[in-house]
RODO-2510 file (C-alpha; in nm, 4 decimals, decimal comma):
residues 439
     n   res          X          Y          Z
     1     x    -5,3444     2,5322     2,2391
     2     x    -5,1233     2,4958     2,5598
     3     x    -4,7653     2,5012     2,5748
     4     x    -4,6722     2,1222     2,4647
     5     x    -4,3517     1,9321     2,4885
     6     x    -4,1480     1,7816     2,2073
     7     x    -3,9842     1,4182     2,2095
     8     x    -3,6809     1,3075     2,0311
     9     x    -3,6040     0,9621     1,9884
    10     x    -3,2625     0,9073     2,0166
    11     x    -3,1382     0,5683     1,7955
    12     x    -2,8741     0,4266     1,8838
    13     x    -2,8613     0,1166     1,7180
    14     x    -2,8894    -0,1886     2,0062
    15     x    -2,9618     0,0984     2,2409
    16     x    -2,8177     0,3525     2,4943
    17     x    -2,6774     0,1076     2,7583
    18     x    -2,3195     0,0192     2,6842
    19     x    -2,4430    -0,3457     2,7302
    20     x    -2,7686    -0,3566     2,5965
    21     x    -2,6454    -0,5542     2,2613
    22     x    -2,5783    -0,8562     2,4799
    23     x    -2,9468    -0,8851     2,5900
    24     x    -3,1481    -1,1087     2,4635
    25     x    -3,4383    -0,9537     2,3245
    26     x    -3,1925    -0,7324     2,1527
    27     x    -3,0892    -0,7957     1,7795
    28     x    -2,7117    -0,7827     1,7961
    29     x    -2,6642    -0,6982     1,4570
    30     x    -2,9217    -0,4362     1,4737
    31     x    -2,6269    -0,1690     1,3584
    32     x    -2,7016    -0,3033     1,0052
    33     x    -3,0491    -0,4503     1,0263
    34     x    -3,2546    -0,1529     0,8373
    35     x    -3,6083    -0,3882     0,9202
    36     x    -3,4802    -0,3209     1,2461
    37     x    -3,4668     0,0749     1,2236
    38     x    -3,7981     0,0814     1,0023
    39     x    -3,9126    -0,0818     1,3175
    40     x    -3,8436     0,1707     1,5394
    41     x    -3,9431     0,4546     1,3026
    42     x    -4,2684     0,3470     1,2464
    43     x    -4,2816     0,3043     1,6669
    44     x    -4,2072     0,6421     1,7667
    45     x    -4,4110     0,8016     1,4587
    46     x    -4,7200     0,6083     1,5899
    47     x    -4,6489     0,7714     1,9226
    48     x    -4,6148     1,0990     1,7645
    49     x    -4,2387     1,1616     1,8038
    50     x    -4,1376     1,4581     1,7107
    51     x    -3,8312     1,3221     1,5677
    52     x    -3,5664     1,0519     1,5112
    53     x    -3,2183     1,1259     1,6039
    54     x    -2,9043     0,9077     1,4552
    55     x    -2,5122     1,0138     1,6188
    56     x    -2,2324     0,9562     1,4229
    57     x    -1,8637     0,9129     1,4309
    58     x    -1,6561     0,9162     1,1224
    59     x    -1,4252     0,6808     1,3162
    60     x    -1,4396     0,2469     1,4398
    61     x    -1,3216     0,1993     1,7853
    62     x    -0,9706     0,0057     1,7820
    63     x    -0,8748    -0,0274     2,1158
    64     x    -0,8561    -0,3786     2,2399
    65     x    -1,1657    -0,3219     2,4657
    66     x    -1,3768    -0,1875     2,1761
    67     x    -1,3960    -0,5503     2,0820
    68     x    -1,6537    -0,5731     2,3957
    69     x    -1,8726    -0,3046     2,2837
    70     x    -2,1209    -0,3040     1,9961
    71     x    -2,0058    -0,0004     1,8670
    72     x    -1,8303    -0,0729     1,5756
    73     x    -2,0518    -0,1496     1,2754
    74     x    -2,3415     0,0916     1,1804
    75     x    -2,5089     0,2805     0,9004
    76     x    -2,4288     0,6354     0,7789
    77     x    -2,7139     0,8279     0,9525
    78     x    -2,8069     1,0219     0,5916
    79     x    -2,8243     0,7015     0,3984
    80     x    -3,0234     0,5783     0,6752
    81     x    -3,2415     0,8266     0,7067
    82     x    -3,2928     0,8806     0,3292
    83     x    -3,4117     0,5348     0,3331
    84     x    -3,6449     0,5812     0,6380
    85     x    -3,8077     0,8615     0,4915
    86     x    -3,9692     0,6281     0,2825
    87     x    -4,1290     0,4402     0,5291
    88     x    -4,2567     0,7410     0,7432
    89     x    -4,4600     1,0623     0,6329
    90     x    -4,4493     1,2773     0,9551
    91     x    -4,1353     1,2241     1,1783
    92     x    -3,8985     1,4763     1,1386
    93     x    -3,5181     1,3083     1,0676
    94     x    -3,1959     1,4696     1,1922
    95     x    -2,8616     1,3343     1,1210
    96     x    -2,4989     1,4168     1,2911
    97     x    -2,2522     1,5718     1,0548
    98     x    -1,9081     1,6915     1,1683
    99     x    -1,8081     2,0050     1,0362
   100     x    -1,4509     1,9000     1,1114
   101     x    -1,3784     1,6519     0,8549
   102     x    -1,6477     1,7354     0,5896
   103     x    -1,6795     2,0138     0,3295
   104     x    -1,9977     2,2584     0,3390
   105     x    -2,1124     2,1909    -0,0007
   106     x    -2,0906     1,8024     0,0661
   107     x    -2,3424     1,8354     0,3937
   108     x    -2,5272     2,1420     0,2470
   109     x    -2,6619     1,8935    -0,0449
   110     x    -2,7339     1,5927     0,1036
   111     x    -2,9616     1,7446     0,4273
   112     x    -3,1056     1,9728     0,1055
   113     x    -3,1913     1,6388    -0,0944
   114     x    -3,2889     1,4538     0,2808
   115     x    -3,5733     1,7701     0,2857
   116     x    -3,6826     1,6899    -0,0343
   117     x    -3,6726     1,3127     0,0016
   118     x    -3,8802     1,3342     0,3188
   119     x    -4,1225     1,6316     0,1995
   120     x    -3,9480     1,8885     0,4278
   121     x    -3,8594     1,6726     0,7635
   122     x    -3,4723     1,7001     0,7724
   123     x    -3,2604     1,8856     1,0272
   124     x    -2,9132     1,8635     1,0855
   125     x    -2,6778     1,8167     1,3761
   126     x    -2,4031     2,0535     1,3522
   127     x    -2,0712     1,8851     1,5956
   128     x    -1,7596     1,9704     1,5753
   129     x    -1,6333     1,6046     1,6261
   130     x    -1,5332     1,4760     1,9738
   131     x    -1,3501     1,1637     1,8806
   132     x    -0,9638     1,2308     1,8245
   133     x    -0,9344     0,9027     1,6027
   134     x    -1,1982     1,1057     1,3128
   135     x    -0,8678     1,2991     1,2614
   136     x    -0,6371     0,9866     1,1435
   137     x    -0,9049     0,9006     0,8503
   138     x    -0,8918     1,2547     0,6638
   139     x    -0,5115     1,3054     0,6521
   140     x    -0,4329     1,4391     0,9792
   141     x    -0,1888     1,3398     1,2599
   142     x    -0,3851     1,5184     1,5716
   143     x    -0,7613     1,6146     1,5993
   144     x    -0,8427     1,9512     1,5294
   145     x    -0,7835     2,1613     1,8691
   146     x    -1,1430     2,2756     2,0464
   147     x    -1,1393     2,7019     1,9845
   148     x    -0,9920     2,6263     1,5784
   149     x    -1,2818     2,3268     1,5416
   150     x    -1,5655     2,6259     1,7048
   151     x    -1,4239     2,8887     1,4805
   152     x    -1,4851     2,6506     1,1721
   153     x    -1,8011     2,5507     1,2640
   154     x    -1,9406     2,9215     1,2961
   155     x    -1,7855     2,9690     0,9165
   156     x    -1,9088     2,6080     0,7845
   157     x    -2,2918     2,7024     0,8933
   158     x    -2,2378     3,0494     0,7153
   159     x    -2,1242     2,8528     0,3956
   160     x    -2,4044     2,5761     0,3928
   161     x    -2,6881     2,7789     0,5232
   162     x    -2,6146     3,0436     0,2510
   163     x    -2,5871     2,7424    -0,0568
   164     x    -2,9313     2,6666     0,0913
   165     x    -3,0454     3,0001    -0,0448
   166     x    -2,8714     2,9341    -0,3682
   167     x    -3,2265     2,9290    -0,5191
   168     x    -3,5350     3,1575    -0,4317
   169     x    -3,8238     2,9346    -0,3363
   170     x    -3,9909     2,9989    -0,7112
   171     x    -3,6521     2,9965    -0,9485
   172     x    -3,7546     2,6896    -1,1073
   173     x    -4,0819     2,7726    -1,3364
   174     x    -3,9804     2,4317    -1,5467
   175     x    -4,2136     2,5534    -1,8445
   176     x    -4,1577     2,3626    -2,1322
   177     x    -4,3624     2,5930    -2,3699
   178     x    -4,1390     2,8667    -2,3103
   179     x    -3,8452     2,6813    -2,2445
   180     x    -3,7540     2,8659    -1,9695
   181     x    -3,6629     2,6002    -1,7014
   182     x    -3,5888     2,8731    -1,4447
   183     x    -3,5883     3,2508    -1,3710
   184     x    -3,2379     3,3555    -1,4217
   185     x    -3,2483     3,6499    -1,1469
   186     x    -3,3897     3,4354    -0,9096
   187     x    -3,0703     3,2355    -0,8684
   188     x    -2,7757     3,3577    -0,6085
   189     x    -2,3975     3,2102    -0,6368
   190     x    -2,2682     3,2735    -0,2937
   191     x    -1,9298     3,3601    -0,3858
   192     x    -1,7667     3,2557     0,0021
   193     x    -1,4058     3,3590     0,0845
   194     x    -1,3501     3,2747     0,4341
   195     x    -1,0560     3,1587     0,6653
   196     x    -1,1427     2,8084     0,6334
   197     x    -1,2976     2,7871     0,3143
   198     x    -1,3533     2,9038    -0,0230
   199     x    -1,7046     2,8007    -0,1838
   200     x    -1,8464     2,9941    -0,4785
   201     x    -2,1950     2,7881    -0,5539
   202     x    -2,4677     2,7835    -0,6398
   203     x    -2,5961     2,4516    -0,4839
   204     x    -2,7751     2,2191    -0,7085
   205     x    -3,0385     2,1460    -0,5138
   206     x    -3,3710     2,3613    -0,5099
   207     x    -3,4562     2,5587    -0,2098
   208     x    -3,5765     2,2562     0,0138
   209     x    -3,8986     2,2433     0,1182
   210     x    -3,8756     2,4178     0,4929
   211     x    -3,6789     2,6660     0,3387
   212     x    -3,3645     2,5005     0,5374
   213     x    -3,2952     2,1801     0,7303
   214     x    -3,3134     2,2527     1,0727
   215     x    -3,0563     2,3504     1,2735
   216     x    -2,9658     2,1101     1,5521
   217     x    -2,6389     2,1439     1,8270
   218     x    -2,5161     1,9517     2,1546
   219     x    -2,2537     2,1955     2,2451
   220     x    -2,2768     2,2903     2,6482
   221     x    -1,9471     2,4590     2,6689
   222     x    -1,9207     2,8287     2,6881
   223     x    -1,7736     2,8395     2,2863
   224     x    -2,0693     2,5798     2,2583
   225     x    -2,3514     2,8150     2,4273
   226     x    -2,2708     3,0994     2,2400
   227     x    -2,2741     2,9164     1,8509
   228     x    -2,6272     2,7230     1,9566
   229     x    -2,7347     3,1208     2,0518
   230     x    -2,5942     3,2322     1,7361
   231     x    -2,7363     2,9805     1,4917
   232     x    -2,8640     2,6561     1,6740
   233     x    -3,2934     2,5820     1,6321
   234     x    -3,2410     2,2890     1,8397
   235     x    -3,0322     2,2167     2,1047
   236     x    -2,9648     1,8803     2,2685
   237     x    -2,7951     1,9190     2,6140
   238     x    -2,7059     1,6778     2,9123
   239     x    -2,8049     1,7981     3,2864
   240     x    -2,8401     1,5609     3,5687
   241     x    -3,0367     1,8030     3,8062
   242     x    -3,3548     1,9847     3,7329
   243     x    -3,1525     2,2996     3,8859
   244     x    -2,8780     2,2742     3,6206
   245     x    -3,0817     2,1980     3,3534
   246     x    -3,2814     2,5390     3,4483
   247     x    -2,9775     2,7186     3,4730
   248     x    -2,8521     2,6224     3,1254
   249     x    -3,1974     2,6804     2,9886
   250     x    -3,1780     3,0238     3,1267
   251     x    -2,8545     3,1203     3,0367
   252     x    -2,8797     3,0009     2,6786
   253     x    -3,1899     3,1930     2,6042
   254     x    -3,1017     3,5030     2,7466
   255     x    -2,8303     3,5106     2,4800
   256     x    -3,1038     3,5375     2,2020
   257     x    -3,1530     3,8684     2,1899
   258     x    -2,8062     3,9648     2,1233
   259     x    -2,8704     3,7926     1,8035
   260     x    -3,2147     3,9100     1,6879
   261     x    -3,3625     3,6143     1,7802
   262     x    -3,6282     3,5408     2,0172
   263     x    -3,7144     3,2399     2,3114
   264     x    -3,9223     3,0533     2,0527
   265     x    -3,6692     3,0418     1,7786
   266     x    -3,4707     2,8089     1,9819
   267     x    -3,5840     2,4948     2,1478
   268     x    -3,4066     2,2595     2,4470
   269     x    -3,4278     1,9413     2,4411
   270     x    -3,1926     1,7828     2,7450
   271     x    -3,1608     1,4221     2,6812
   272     x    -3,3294     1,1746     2,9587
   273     x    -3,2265     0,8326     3,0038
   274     x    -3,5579     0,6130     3,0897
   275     x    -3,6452     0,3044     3,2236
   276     x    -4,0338     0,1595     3,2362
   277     x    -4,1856    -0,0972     3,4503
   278     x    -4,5646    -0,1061     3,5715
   279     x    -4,4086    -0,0772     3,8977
   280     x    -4,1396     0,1241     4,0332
   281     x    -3,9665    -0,2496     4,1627
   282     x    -4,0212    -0,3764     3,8069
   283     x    -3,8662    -0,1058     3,6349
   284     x    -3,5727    -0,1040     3,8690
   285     x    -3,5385    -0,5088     3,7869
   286     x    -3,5459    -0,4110     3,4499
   287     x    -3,2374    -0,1488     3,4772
   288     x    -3,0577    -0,3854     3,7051
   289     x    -3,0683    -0,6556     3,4146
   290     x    -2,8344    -0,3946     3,2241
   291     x    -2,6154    -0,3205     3,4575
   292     x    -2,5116    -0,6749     3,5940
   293     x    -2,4027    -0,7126     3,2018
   294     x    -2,1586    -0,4059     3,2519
   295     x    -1,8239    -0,5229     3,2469
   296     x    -1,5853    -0,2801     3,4805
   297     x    -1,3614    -0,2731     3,2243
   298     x    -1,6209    -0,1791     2,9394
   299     x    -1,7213     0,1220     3,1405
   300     x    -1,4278     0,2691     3,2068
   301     x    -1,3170     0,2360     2,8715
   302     x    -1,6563     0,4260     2,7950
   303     x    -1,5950     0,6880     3,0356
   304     x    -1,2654     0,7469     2,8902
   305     x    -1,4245     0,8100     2,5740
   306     x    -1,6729     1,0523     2,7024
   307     x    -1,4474     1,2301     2,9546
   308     x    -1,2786     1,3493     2,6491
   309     x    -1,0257     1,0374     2,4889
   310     x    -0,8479     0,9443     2,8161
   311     x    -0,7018     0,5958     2,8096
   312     x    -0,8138     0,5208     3,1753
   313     x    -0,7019     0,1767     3,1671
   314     x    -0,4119     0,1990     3,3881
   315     x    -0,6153     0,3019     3,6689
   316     x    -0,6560     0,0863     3,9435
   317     x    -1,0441     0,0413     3,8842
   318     x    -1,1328     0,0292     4,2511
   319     x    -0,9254     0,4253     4,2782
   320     x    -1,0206     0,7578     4,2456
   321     x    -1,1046     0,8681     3,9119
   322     x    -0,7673     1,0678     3,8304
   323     x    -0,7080     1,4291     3,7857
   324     x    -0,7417     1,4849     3,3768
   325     x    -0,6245     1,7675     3,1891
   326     x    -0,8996     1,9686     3,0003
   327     x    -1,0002     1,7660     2,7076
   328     x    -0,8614     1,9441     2,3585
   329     x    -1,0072     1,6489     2,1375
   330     x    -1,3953     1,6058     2,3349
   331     x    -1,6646     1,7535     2,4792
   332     x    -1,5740     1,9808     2,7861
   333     x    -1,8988     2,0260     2,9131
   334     x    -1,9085     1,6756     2,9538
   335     x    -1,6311     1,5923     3,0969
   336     x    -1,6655     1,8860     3,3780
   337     x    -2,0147     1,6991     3,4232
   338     x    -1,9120     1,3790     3,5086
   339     x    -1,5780     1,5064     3,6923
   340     x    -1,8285     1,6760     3,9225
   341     x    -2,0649     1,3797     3,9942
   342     x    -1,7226     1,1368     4,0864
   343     x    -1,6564     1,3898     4,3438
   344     x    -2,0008     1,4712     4,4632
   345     x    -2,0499     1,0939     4,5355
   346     x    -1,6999     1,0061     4,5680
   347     x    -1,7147     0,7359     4,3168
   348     x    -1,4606     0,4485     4,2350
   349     x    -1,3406     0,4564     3,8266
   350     x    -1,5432     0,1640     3,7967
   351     x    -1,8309     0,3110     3,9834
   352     x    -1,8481     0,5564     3,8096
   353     x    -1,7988     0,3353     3,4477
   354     x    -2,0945     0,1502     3,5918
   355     x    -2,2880     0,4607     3,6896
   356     x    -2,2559     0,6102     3,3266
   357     x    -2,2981     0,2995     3,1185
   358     x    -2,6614     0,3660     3,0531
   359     x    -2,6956     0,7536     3,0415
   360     x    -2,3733     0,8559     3,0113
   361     x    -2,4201     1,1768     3,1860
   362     x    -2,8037     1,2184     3,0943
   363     x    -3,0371     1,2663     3,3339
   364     x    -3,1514     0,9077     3,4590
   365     x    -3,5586     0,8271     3,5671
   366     x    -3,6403     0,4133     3,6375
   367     x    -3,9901     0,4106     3,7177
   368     x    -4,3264     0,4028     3,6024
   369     x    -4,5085     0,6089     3,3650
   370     x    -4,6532     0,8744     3,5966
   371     x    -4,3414     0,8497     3,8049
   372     x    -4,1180     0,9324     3,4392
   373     x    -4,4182     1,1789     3,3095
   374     x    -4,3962     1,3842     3,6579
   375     x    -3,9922     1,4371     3,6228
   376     x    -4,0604     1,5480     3,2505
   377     x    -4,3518     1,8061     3,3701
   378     x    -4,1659     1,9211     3,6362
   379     x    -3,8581     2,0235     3,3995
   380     x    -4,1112     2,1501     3,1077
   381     x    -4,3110     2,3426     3,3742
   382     x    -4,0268     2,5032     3,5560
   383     x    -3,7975     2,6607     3,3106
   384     x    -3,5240     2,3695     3,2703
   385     x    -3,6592     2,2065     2,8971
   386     x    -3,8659     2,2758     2,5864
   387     x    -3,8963     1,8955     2,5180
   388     x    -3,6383     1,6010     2,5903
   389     x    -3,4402     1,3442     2,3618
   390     x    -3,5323     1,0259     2,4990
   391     x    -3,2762     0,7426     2,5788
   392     x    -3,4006     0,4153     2,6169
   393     x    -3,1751     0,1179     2,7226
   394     x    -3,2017    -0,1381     2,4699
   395     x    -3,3998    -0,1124     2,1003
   396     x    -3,6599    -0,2042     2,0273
   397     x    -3,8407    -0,2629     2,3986
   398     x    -3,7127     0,0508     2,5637
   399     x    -3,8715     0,3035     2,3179
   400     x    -4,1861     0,0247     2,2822
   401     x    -4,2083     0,0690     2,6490
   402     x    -4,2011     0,4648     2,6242
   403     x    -4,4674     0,4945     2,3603
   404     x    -4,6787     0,2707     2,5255
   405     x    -4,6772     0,3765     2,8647
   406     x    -4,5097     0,7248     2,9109
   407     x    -4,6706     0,8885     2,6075
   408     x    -5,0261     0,8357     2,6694
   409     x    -4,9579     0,9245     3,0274
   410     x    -4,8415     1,3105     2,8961
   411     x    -5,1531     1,3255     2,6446
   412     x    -5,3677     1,2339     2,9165
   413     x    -5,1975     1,5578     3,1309
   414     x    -5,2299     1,7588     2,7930
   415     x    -4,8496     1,8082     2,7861
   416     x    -4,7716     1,6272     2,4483
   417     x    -5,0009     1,6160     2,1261
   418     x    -5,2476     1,3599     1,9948
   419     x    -5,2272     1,4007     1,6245
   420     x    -4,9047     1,6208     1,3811
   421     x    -4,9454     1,9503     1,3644
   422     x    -4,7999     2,0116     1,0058
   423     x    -4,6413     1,8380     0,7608
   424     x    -4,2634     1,9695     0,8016
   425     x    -4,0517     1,9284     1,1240
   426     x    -4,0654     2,2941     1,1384
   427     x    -4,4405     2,3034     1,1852
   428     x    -4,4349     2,0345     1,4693
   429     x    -4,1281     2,1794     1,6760
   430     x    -4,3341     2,5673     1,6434
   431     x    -4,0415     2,7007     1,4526
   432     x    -4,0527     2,9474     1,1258
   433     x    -3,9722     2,8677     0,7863
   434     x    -3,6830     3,1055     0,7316
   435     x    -3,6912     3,4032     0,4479
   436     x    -3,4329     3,3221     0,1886
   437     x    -3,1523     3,5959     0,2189
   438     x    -3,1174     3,7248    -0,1436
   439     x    -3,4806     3,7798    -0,1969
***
């Protein structure tokens, strides 16, 4: 079979526009509405999704502005996911955990029991935390400072990818004859004595069914680059051109081989922000709905957020966005993204609030299926993406929209499949159920 794409459907609750909770075909309180989310599961597995992505922040927006934005009340992604596993049988499910303010053998058992839950569907993405207030809930005056939060990352996937292997994949015989309920030999205490941790094991989980979670990352920034190389299986990445999405896809995978590893061991998936009309005008009506609900000030309190924790209110909103120091506490690669795009169109603050408010940096198409399918071949075809994580604007039309139009549009082309190809998430992204270590 061809070369074929892989989808990610990004959940974010109401949706990706910053306003799409006040439209009103939008379930305000869909945050805590699980019929809501079972909804949407059960949408992009009938569309044959390869996945369902939930974000996460350990911390509830405080500022007075955050009172505008629907941001504030939502479920813990592994709860959530546990619970959707039960209502799906082929979409793989991959929650955000911070490795800055959790321990390795917390995260390393509950993706372990998602795998099992979900008969081997589970991956996990592995942040280091980009919102400063995370650090004021786990005993901490200042957020962790961007090279220390990298350097702990690289140990805390060393500590809960080796309590994955606690257990060879046949330790537990279970015979009850015998009374043997496993093979002594076959289990491996791990024994870790790093710089930021000590962990001795074994995890009390059984090796999960694909061997390990997958291993998902969003970092873009050099440090970011080089631990997705290292250990990433998935990476999710913003690019607003096709030409810097192919250079990113170029440099990333031409650090594989310093690790062993080779192009198909790792798969990018940029994120695209989409918008669907029959027609190119309705689609555009449909986008323009969102954005007259964008409030200047909601916007630039967004883009503060994403440029890295700025408070930007006291910024004339019709000025310049202001020069910002790098960002210790967020993501750099995003905030050199969207410094770049406020000078290349010399935006206003609230321009550029306005301009984010859907895709926040993602790579924006408002059109019609073939017009959204081209964009997507022309990235898959020319080096810039192994699949995409698709944005929609509001929840549950946007992604409704997707599946029915944009989907059949890339079978039809032969770009995307028809039916699963396995059982695991492994087996539908192409990747390889990893060897367990101490065998």
């Amino acid at each position: 079979m061809s070369r074929q794409l892989k989808l990610g459907a990004f959940l974010m609750a109401t949706g990706h526009h910053v306003a799409a909770w006040r439209h009103p075909d939008v379930p305000a309180n869909a945050g805590l509405d699980f019929a809501h989310y079972k909804r949407l599961a059960q949408i992009a597995e009938a569309a044959k999704f390869d996945t369902l992505f939930v974000a996460d922040s350990v911390a509830a927006p405080t500022q007075d502005i955050a009172s505008r934005m629907a941001r504030s009340d939502h479920f813990e992604p592994l709860t959530l996911l546990s619970a959707l596993s039960a209502v799906t049988e082929h979409i793989g499910l991959i929650a955000t955990a911070t490795t800055s303010y959790n321990e390795p053998y917390h995260v390393a058992r509950k993706f372990a029991s998602l795998d099992h839950l979900s008969g081997g569907r589970a991956g996990w993405n592995l942040v280091t935390s980009d919102n400063a207030a995370e650090a004021q809930n786990f005993g901490r005056d200042e957020h962790i400072g961007h090279a220390e939060r990298y350097s702990r990352a690289r140990e805390f996937h060393q500590v809960v990818t080796g309590l994955w292997d606690s257990w060879q994949d046949d330790a537990f015989i279970r015979d009850k004859a015998s009374g043997a309920y496993y093979h002594p030999e076959k289990l491996h205490v791990l024994n870790h004595v790093g710089e930021h941790f000590r962990v001795k094991g074994p995890l009390n989980v059984a090796r999960s069914p694909q061997g390990q979670p997958v291993i998902v990352q969003a970092g873009s920034s050099e440090t970011g680059r080089e631990l997705a190389a290292q250990t990433a299986e998935v990476v999710f990445t913003a690019q607003t051109s096709l030409a810097s999405a192919q250079a990113f896809y170029a440099d990333l995978k031409g650090r594989l081989p310093k690790y062993g590893r080779s192009a198909d061991s790792l798969k990018i998936m940029p994120g695209v922000f989409v918008v669907v009309g029959q027609t190119e005008a309705e689609a555009q009506e449909k986008y323009e709905t969102f954005q007259q609900l964008v409030e200047p000030e909601v916007g630039v309190a967004l883009l503060g957020r994403m440029l890295g924790n700025f408070d930007l209110s006291k910024y004339p909103l019709d000025g310049p966005l202001p020069e910002l120091p790098l960002t210790e506490s967020g993501q750099q690669s995003r905030q050199k993204l969207l410094t770049e795009l406020a000078g290349r169109e010399h935006l206003t603050l609230a321009e550029l609030g306005r301009r984010i408010a859907g895709g926040r940096g993602h790579y924006s198409v408002v059109g019609t299926p073939a017009q959204i399918a081209d964009r997507l071949q022309e990235w898959f075809e020319q080096g810039a993406a192994d699949g995409f994580n698709v944005l929609v604007p509001h929840l549950p039309g946007g992604l409704q929209d997707f599946a029915n139009g944009v989907v059949p549009e890339l079978q039809r082309r032969g770009l995307f499949r028809t039916e699963y190809e396995g059982r695991t998430l492994r087996q539908n992204l192409g990747l390889a159920r990893p060897g367990n270590r101490f065998a």
